[in-house]
C-alpha positions, -999 to 999 in steps of 0.1 A, spaced: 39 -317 -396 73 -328 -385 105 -321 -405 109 -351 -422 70 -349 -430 77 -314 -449 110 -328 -464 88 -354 -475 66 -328 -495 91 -311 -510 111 -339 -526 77 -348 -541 73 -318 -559 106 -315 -567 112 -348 -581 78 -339 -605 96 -306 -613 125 -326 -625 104 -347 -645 84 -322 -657 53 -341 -648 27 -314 -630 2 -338 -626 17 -355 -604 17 -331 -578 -11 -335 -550 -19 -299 -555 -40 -279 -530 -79 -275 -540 -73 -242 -540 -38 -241 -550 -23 -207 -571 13 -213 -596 25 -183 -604 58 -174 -624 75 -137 -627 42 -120 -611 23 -137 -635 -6 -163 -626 -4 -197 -646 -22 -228 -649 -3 -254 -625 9 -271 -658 20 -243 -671 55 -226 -674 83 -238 -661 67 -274 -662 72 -273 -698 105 -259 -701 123 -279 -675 152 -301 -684 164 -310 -646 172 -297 -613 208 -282 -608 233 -292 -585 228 -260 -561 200 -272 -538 191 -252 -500 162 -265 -482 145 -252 -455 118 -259 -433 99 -242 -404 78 -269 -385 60 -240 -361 42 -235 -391 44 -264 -413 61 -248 -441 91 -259 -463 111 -238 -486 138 -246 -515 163 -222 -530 183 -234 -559 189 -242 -596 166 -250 -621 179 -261 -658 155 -252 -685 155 -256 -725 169 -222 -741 154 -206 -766 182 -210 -800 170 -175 -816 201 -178 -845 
């Protein structure tokens, strides 16, 4: 896959992340979603909490191996425990 291929990919998933919307994600057969060492459904966690991407975004991608990477803010509903 070329770079703009894996780019591609990643804004995919990442625009479904912002909308919260899971199923929209062409998801691997075999495909595992894990949060915190903790093995989810791929609907589950953060796909219900999300409210938005944040402004800090680093991508990265390694076409030798057709892989792509993202490192950045995520904005999720908190928890008002008053």
């Amino acid at each position: 896959m070329d770079r703009e291929a894996l780019y591609a990919a990643l804004d995919a998933f990442l625009a479904a992340l912002d909308r919260g919307d899971s199923a929209s994600v062409n998801w691997a057969r075999d495909a595992r979603f894990s949060e915190n060492n903790v093995m989810l459904a791929t609907d589950d966690g953060v796909w219900g909490t999300v409210q938005g991407l944040g402004a800090y975004q680093l991508r990265f991608a390694d076409t030798r191996t057709g892989q792509v990477g993202y490192f950045g803010t995520l904005i999720e509903a908190i928890e008002d425990r008053r």
